[in-house]
Each structure stands twice: as C-alpha cells, then as structure tokens.
C-alpha positions in Angstrom: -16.3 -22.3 -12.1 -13.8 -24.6 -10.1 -10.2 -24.0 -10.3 -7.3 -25.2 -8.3 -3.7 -24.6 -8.1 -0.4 -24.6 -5.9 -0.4 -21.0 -5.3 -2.9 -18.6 -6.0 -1.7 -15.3 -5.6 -4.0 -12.2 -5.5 -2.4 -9.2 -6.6 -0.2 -8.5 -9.7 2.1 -5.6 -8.5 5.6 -5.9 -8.0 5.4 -8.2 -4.9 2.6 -10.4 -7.0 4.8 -10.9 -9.7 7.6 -11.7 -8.1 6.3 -14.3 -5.6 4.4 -16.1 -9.1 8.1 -16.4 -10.7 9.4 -17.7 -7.9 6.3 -20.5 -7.4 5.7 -21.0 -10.4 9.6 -23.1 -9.7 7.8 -25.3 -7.7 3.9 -26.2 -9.2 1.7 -23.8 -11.0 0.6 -20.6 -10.1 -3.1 -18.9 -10.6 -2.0 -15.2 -10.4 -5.7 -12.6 -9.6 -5.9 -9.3 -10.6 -8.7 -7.1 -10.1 -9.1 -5.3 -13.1 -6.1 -5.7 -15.7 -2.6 -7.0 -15.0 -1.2 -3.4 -15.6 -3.4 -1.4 -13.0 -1.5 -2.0 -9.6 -0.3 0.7 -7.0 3.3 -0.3 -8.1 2.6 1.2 -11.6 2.2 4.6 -10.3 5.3 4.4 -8.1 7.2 7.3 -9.7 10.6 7.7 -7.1 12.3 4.6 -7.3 13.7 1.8 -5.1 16.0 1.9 -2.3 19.5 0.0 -1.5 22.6 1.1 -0.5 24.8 1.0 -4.2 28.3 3.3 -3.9 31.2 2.3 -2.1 30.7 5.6 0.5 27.3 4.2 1.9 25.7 0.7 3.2 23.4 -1.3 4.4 23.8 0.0 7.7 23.2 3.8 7.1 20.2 2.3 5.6 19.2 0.6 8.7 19.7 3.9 10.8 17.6 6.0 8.3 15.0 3.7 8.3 14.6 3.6 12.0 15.2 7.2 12.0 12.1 7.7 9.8 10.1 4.7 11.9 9.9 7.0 15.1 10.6 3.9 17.6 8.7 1.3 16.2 10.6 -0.6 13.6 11.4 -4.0 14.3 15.1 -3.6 14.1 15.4 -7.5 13.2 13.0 -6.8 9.8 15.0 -3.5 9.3 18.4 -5.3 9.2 17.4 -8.2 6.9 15.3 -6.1 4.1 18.5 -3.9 4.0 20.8 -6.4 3.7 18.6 -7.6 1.2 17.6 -5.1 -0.8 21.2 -5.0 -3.7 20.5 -8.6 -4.3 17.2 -8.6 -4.7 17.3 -5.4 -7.1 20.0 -7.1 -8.9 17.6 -9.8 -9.5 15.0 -7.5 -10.8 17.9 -6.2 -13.4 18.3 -9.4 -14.3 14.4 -10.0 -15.0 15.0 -7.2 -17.3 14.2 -3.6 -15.7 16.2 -1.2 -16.5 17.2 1.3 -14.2 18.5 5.4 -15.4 22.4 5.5 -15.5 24.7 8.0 -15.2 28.5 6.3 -17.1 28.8 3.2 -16.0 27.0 3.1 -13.1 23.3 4.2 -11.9 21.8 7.2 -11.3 21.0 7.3 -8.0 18.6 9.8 -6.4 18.0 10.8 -2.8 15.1 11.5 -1.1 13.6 12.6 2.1 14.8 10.6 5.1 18.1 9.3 3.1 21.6 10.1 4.5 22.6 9.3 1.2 21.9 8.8 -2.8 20.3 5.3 -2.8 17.1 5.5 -5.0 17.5 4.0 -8.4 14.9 4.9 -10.7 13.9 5.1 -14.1 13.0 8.6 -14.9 9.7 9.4 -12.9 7.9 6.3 -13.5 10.0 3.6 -11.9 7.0 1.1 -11.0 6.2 1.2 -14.6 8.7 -0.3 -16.1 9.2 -2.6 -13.2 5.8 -3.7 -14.0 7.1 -3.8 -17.7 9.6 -6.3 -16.9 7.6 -8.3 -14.4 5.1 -8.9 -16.7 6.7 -9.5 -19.5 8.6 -12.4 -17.4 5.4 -14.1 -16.0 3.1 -14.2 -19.1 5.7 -15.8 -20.4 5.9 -18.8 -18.3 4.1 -21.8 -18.5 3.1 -22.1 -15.4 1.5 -18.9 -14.6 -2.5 -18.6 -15.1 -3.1 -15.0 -15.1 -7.0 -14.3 -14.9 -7.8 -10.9 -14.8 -11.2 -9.1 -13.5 -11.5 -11.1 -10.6 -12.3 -9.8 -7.3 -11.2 -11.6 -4.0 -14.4 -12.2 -2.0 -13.2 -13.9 1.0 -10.5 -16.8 2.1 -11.4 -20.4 2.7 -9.8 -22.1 5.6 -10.3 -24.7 7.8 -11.6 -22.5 10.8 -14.3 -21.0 8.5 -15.4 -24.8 7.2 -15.4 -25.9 10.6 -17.8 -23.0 11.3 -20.3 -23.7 8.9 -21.1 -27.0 10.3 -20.7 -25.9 13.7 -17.4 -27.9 14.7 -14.8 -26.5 16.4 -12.0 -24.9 14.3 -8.5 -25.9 14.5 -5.4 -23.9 15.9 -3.5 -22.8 14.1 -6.0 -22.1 11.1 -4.4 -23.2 7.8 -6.1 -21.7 4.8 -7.8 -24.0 1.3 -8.7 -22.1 -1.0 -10.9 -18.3 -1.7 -14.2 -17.2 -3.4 -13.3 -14.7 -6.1 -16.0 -12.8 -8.2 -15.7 -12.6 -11.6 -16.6 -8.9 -12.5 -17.4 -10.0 -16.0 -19.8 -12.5 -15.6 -21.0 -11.6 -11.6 -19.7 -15.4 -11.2 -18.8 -16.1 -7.6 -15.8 -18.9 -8.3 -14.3 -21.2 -6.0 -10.8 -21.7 -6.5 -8.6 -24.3 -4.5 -4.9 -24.2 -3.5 -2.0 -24.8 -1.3 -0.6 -21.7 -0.6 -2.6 -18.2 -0.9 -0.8 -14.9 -1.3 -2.7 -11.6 -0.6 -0.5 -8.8 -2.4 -3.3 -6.4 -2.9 -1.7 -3.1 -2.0 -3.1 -0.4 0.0 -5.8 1.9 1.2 -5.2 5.3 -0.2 -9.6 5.2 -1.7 -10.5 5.2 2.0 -9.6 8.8 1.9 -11.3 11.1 0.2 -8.1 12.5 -1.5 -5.5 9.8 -1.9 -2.6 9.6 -4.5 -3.6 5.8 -5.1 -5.5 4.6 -7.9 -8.9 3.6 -7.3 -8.4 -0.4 -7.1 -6.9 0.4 -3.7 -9.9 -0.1 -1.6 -8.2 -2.2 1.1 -9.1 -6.0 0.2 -6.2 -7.7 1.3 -6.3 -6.2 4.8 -10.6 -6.5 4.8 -10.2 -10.4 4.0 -7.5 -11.4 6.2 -9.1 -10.0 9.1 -12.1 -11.7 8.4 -10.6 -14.3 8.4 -9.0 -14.5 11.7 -5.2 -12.9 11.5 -4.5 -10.1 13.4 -3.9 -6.6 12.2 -1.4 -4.0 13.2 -0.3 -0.5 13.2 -3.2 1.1 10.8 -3.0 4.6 12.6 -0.1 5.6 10.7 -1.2 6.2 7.5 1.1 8.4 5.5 -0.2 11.4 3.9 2.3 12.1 0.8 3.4 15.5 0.8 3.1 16.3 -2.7 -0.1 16.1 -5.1 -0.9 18.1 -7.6 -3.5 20.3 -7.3 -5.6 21.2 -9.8 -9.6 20.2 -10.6 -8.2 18.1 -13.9 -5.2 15.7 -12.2 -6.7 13.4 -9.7 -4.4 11.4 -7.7 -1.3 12.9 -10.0 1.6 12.3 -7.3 4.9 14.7 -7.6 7.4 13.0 -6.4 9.7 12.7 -3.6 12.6 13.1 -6.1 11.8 16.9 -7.0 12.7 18.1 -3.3 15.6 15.6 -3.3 17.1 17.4 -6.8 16.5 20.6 -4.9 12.9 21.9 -4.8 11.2 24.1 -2.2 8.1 24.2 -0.4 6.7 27.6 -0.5 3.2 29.0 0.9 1.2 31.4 -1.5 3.4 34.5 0.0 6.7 32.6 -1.8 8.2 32.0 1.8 10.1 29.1 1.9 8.3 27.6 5.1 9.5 24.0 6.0 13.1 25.8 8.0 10.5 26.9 10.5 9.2 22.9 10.4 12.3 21.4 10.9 16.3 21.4 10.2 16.4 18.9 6.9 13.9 21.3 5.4 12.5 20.3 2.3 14.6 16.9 3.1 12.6 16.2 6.3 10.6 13.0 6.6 7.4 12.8 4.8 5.4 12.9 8.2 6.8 16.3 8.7 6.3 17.3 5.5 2.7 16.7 5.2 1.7 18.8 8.6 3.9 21.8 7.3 2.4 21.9 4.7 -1.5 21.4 6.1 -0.2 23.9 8.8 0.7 26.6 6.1 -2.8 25.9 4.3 -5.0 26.4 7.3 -2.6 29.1 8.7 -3.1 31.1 5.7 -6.2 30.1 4.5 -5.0 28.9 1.0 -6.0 25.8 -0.8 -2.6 24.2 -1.8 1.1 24.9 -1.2 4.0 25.0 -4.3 6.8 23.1 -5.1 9.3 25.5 -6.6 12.0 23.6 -9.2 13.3 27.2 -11.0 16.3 26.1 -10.0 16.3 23.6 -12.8 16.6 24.7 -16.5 14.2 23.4 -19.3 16.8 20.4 -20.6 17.1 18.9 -17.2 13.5 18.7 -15.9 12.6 17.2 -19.5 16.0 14.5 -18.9 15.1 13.6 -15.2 11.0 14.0 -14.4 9.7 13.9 -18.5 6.4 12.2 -16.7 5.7 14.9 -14.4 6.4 17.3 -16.6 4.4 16.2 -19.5 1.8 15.8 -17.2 2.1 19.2 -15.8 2.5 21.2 -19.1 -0.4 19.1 -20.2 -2.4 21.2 -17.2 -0.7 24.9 -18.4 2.4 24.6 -15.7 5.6 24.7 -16.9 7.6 24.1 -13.4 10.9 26.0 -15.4 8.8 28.8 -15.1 6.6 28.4 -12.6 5.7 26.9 -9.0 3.8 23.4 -9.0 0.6 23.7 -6.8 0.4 20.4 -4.4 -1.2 19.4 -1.7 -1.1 16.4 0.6 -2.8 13.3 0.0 -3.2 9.7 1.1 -0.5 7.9 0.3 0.7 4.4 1.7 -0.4 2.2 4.7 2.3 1.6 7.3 -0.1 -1.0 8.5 -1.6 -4.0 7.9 -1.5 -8.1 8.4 0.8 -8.6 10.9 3.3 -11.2 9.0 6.7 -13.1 10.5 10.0 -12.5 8.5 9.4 -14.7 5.9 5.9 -12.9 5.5 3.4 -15.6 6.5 0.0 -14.9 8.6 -1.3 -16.4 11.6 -3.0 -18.9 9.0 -0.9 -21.2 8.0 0.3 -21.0 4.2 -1.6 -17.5 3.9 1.2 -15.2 2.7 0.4 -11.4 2.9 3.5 -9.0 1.0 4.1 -5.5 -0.3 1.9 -2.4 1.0 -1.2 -5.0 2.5 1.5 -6.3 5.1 2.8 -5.1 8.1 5.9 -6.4 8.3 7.9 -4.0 11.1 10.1 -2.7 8.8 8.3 1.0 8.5 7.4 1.5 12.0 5.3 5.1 12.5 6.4 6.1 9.0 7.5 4.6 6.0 11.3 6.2 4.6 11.1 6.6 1.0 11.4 4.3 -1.5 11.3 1.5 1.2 8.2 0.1 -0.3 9.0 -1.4 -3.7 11.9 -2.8 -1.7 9.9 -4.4 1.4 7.8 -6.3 -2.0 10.7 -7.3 -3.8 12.6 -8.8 -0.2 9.5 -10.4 1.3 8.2 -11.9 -2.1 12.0 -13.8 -2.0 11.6 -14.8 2.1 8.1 -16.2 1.2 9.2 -18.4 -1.8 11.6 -19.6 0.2 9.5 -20.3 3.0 6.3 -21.6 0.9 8.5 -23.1 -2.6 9.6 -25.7 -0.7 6.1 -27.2 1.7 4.4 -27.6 -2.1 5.0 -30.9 -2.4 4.3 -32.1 1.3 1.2 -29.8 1.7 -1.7 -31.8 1.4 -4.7 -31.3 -1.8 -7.0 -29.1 -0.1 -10.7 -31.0 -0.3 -13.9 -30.4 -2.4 -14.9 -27.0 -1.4 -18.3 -26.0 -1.2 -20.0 -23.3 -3.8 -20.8 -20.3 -3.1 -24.3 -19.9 -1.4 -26.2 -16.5 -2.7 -29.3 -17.3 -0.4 -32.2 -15.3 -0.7 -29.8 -12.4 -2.1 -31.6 -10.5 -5.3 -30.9 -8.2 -7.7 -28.9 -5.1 -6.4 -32.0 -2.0 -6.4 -30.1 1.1 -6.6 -26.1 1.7 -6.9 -26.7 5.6 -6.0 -26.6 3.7 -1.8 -23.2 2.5 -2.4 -22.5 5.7 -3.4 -23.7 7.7 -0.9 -22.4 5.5 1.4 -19.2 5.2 -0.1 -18.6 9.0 -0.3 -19.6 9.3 3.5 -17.2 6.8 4.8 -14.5 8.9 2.3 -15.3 12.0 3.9 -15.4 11.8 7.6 -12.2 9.6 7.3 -10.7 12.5 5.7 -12.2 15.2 8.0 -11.7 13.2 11.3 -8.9 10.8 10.8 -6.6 12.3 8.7 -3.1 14.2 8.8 -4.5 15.8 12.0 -6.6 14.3 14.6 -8.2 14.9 17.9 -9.9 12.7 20.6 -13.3 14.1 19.7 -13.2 13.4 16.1 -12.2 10.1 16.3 -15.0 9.3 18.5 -17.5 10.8 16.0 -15.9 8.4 13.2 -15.9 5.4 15.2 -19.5 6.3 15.3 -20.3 7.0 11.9 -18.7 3.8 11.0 -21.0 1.6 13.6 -24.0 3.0 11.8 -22.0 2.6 8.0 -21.5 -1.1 9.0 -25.0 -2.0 9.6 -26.6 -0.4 6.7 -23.7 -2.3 4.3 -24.3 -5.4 6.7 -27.5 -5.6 5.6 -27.1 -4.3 1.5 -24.1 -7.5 1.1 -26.4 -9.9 2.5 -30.0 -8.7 0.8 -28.5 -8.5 -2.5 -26.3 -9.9 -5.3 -22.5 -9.2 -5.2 -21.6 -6.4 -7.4 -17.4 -5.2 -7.5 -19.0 -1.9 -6.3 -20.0 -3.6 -3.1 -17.8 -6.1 -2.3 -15.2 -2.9 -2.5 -17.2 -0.7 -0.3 -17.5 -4.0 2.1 -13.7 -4.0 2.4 -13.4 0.2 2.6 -15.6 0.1 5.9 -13.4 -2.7 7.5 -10.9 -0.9 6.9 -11.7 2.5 8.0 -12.8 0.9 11.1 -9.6 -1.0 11.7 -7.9 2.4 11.6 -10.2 4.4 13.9 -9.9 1.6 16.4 -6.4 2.1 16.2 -5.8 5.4 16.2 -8.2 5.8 19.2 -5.9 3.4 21.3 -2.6 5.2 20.4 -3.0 7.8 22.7 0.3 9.9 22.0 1.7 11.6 18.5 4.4 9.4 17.0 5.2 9.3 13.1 2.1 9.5 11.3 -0.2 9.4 13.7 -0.7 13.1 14.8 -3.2 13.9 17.2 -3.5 17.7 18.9 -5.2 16.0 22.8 -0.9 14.1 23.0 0.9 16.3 21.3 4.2 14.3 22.8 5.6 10.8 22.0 4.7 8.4 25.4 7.2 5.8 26.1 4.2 3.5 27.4 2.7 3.0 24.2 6.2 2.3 21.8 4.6 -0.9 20.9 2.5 -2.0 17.7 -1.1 -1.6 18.4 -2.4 -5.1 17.1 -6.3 -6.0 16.7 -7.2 -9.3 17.3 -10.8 -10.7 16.3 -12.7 -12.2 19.8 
C-alpha cells in the first residue's frame, strides 16, 4: 500500500489531535494510531491541565513553579511562552468542546504538588478522557482527516537515509519524505509519503517494569527519531509517579496527584505520616521527592507499598470529586472513606526526548516531535504537574503555525521505494521477544530506576550491549511482527537513558544517584546524544 498526504501525524493523543485540526486548515491530514484512536497516554491522564485562571495568580507564578520543580534546567524562554500560552490554548480546547468541572460560574480548579496556587482544571478524575472525547469527536468529523488505525510506525524516510542507500552523500540539514508503517492487521509494511511528519507518540513508562502507562507506550517516537539522525536529550530524568495502586488485580491504576492536593497523607504501614521528615511542603512536595520518600519508607521498613490516607473526606465528596478512582478502588474491596489506599511508585512520564526548537521542529527539517516524545525545555529535571497535557496542547499550536503555512511551498516528496524484507522469514518463536522483553524491563527497573548508583548503571549499560545484538539480529532474520518492532524501540530506548544517566554525574530532579548525592554546578546543562 502507497499513501501520501500533507501531514502525516503519528499519534492520536491530545497533541495528535490537535496538530491534525489545525493541518488539516491547510491540506489533508493522514492521522496513525497504533492500536485504536481511543488508547493514548492522554486517555489515562486523570489530574488535569495547568494555566493560571483567577484573578489572585498568573502566568508568572506559573513560570516560577515550573522552574522551581525543573531543578535548574528549564529553558526559561520555553517556560515563559507555554505559560503564557497555556489560558488560550485551553480556551480553545473548551471551544472544541471539553468540558471542564465547575464550581458557580467559574471552574473548579484543583492544586497539586509543585503549585503555589489552584490552577489544574479537570474533569473529575479522568480529565484526558474527555479531552480525548472532544478531540475526537472534532477530527472524525472533518473531511480532511484520514484516521487509520493499527498501524505501527517502523521507521522515517528522509533524504539522508535515501542518500544512504545508494551510497551518496546525505544532505545538511536532513529534511524528512515520508515513513514505513506496519500494518498490524495485515503484517503489511506500507509506504506512506508526505510533507510534513509529526511524531506524537507519548512516552516510555513499558520500559519499566512497573509503569503507570498503558502498554502502547514503548518509546517509538523517541526510537525512530534517533534513528534517524536528531539528537536526543535529557532521558535520565524519568519521573517515577508517586502514587499507584497496589494491589495484584490493578496494573498501572494511577491515583492521582489531586488526592494529596484535596488533602491526603502519605503514611508507612506504622500510620506515621512520613513525608514532614522528607521535606517542608509535605504531601505537597514535588513528585521527585515524593517518590524517594516513599521508596525510602518501603526499603526502610521492609514493606511492600505505602498508603494514601483520604479519611478526611466523607463518602458524598470522594464520590463528587474522584468517582473514577473510587469505583475503581471499591471495585478492588477499598473504600478510601474508610480506609488507607495502598500505592506505590511507578514509572510515570519522560522529561526527555527529541530535542525540538520552540515551535517544536527536529533537526530534520519538517519532522515535528510534540507532547510527552519531546523534549522541549519546558520540564527540566522534573516535570511540575499537570504541565504535560499543557506542553501538547501549546506546542501542537507553535507547530501549525510553523508547518500550516510551508504546505504549499514544500515540494511533493518523490517515488519512495518499498519496503525490502530480504531474506527475513517467518518469526520462530515469540517466547525470545518475551524473554527478552522482560529482561530489558527488569534490570531497567532494578538498576536505573528511582535510585541509582555508578555500579548498576554500568551493569545495565552492559546488559543492554548484549540485548541489542541478539534483537539486531531477531529484526533482521525475521518478519516484522508489532511485538518486535516494539521491543526494537524499548532497547533504544533504555539505552538512550543509561547512556544518559551514566554522564550526569550529580543528583538533580529525577535523576537520583547515591555515588553524587549533591547537585554540581558543572553539569546544569541538558545532556544531549548525538548519533556519530
């Protein structure tokens, strides 16, 4: 199968969507998803988006939070200009039709870790739902959006990587033509052709062996573009959410953020109230801080989770403000009126990624990378809460504005070529990918995770040499399967953030490790990757 269009976006979260409706202004739009439209990170975002909304905050408190939470490394430029940003740009979601929780006449706005002030607007506990609601509903509706869903992002076409093929030399800057996407219905590798390629894939959370992410986030977006040529940034700090729930039924069930900012408590399994001896905003503290508390009190005491105590709130009001968690959670046998939640941390959200300008292009010409699979300078060390769905919706806007408007000037990509299997056969046996897959999970987990040391990063950077070859030589002896061109992208990706963690030699935000207990002024910089 040939196809061509415009834009072809990959992604069909909230920073998908919204960079399609915007395109779609200017020529059509193929829109990729990798399973269904539906499943995207941005679905499970429960908390709710950031912007400063009542007359006793701004943008600028917003500013200072966020480079608050970013431990040093925000780009102060990105800050100011996805802050200023960010009432417009949710005003233009309300206007595509989401509806946000009032409270009278104006919203209900929640605060959360990291926030001087109440600036989260939500709906209930499942805010990225009905965004995605919305979204949706406003780009299968237009005519010229193609959504085709099951499709898997192989790898980018450009330039560079034609030139390659015939041995020429590739251009500078690269500009990019086109991808190969697998269809996971068919196992058809497709060739599809177009002027300007978004990557909105989301994050990493499934190179973890606990994450709070669904399972499509395998780290594709980030995999391809590096393969590619751009260069990659900052994938030490990868934040740990404080707050899953624990229980051998509820994989990946997040409890938000919002619970501790309506008043809930951390307690270990004595019912001591803990995070005052972690830090002076308590339960309130940035996530970062949050998360080693609460691994500290585990492995302190021994225990397997912590609890989230919201007794404070009566039966009416849990069932009014968090009816998602709750169902969930009396689904399990816990009523938190009654009871403690048990939650543990988990992987959460990548502060990393493709390192994009401010109008969120690539070093590839017309490759556009937005939401979670960018790194864009507004998080820094660690992401504030409720930044994310913001960063989407603001860079989605810069890009169309940046992209919209080179349509008609950029010139037809040519004729690409099909995609060559070779010699590939038929895959032998998926327990490999499996085994392999669950290896790469755990050691990430056990050596790179909330807390590190020299000596276990070394040992992962090792395991994931010896991972690469054997999956080297499994992609190219066999057919592509969605199992494998995922488990392709996880090991890139966990070897992206070994590398980086091993050159950070310090603790700053997320990136904790015990040999540099102590932020070092030498190394407040992004650590970039750049393919030789």
């Amino acid at each position: 199968m040939n196809s061509s269009a415009d834009t072809l976006v990959v992604g069909s979260g909230i920073a998908g969507l919204l960079f399609a409706l915007d395109m779609a202004k200017s020529g059509s739009v193929i829109l990729l998803t990798k399973v269904n439209a539906v499943h995207t990170n941005t679905a499970w975002a429960q908390g709710g988006i950031a912007a400063a909304w009542l007359s006793d905050d701004s943008w600028q408190d917003h500013v200072e939070d966020t480079l608050t939470a970013g431990a040093g490394l925000c780009n102060r430029r990105t800050v100011e200009h996805v802050a200023q940003s960010a009432r417009a740009r949710v005003e233009k979601l309300i206007s595509l039709g989401c509806q946000f929780d009032k409270r009278g006449d104006d919203y209900d706005l929640h605060r959360e870790g990291g926030h001087s002030a109440r600036r989260i607007l939500h709906s209930k506990d499942s805010t990225g739902a009905e965004i995605m609601r919305a979204l949706l509903n406003a780009a299968t509706a237009h005519p010229n959006i193609t959504l085709l869903e099951n499709r898997m992002v192989v790898d980018l076409i450009t330039e560079g990587s034609l030139a390659r093929r015939t041995g020429d030399l590739p251009p500078a800057p690269d500009r990019v033509l086109g991808l190969y996407s697998l269809n996971t219905k068919t196992q058809e590798v497709e060739v599809m052709r177009g002027k300007v390629v978004a990557l909105c894939t989301g994050g990493a959370g499934k190179v973890y062996l606990y994450t709070s992410n669904p399972d499509i986030a395998s780290g594709d977006g980030v995999a391809i573009a590096w393969r590619a040529g751009t260069r990659i940034a900052n994938m030490e700090f990868v934040q740990f959410h404080p707050t899953c729930l624990y229980h051998p039924d509820a994989r990946n069930f997040l409890i938000s953020e919002a619970l501790r900012g309506e008043g809930g408590v951390l307690r270990n399994g004595s019912g001591e109230a803990f995070m005052a001896r972690y830090d002076a905003r308590r339960d309130l503290a940035p996530r970062d801080i949050v998360a080693r508390a609460i691994d500290a009190e585990i492995k302190r005491l021994g225990e397997d989770c912590a609890w989230l105590d919201m007794r404070h709130m009566d039966r009416d009001t849990i069932e009014h403000h968090f009816p998602t968690i709750d169902a969930r959670c009396r689904e399990l046998g816990i009523d938190m009126a009654k009871e403690p939640i048990p939650v543990v941390p988990a992987a959460h959200y990548f502060c990393g990624g493709v390192v994009t300008d401010l109008h969120g292009e690539t070093d590839i010409k017309n490759l556009f990378a937005l939401g979670e699979v960018a790194c864009t300078g507004l998080h820094g060390a660690n992401r504030l809460a409720s930044n994310s769905l913001l960063e989407a919706a603001v860079f989605s806007a810069s890009a169309a504005e940046a992209a919209g408007p080179r349509i008609e000037s950029i010139e037809s990509p040519p004729p690409l070529p099909a995609w060559d299997t070779g010699t590939a056969g038929e895959p032998d046996e998926q327990v490999v990918i499996n085994q392999i897959w669950d290896e790469v999970r755990r050691f990430m987990w056990n050596y790179v995770g909330i807390v590190r040391t020299n000596r276990r990063l070394l040992r992962a950077r090792k395991r994931i040499d010896l991972v690469q070859e054997e999956i080297q030589t499994h992609y190219w002896d066999f057919e592509l399967t969605g199992d494998l061109v995922e488990l392709r992208n996880l090991a890139t990706v966990a070897e992206l953030v070994v590398e980086c963690a091993i050159r950070r030699r310090e603790s700053r935000g997320l990136h904790y490790n015990t040999d540099y207990l102590d932020a070092d002024d030498r190394f407040l910089r992004d650590t970039i990757l750049e393919r030789r």
